[in-house]
N, C-alpha and C positions, 0 to 999 in steps of 0.2 A: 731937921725933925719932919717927918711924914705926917701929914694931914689928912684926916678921915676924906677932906673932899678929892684927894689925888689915887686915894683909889677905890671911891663908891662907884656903882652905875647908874647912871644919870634917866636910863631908860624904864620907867617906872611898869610894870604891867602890870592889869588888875584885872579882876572877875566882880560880875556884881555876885553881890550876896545868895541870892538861891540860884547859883550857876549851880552845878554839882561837882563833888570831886576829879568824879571822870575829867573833866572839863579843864580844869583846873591841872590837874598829870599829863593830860596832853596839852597843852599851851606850852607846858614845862619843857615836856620831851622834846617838843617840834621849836621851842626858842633858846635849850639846853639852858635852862636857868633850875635853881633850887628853891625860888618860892617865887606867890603873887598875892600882889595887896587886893584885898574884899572890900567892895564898895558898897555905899549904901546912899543912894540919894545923893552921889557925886562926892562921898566925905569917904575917905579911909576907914574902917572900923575895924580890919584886921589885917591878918596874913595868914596866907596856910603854905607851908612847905612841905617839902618831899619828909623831912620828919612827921610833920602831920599826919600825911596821907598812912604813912606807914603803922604808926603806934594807933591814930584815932578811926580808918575806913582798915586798911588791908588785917592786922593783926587781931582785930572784934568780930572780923569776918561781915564789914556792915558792907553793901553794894555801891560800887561807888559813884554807877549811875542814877542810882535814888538818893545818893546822900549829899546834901546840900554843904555849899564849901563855910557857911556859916555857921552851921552845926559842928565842922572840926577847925575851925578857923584860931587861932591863938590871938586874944586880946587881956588888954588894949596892944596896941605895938612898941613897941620898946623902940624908942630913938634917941639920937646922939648927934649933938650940935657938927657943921662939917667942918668948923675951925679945932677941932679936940685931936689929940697925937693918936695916932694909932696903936699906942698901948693903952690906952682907954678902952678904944672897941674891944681890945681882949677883957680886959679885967670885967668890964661890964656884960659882954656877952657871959662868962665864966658865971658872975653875979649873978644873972636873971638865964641861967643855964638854957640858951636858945644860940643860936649859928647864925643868924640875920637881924640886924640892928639898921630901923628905918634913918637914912640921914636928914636933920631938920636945918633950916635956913634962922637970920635973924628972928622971923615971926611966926618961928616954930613949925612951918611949911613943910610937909616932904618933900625932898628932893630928889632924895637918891636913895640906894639903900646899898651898904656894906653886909659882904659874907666872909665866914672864917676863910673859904676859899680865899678869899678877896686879900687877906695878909699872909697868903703864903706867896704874893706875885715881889718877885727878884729886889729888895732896895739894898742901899749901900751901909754895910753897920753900923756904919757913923750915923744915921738918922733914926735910929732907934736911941 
């Protein structure tokens, strides 16, 4: 059975909180990733993804270099222990209808974060 932690990314990237969007879509583009966690005072307080950007700055038609990533940011963050199978991450992402689920340690710590992307990488049937 496949375990959230064999295939989250361990490489966490963040924006503080009045970074702006802009800011935030290019970090994405230039590290090809689909979302980064917003900080506030060195604590987690969200995420904003390329979903974000899209439905909350480009489709409102707001600027997305005046609009701050905490004003379209999605909180709290939705996370999942990295001992949990990775048919949990779907059912729970499916649950709280979002594509990136922060992964947490024993003491509830971010550590990583899983993307739907992330369960379409190659495992053998039998670990499902």
């Amino acid at each position: 059975m496949v375990k959230v932690r064999e295939l989250m990314k361990q490489n966490l990237t963040s924006v503080q909180s009045q970074e702006t969007a802009y800011a935030a879509a290019l970090m994405m583009r230039v590290l090809k990733i689909g979302s980064v966690f917003v900080k506030e005072h060195d604590h987690i307080i969200g995420i904003v993804t390329e979903t974000d950007l899209v439905r909350k700055v480009m489709s409102m038609n707001r600027t997305p270099e005046s609009t701050s990533v905490a004003s379209v940011m999605s909180a709290p963050v939705i996370g999942i222990h990295q001992d949990r199978p990775i048919w949990d991450v779907a059912d729970l992402m499916e649950q709280s209808s979002v594509r990136h689920l922060a992964v947490t340690d024993d003491d509830e710590a971010i550590i990583g974060v899983v993307s739907v992307r992330d369960l379409l990488h190659p495992v053998a049937i039998d670990d499902f």
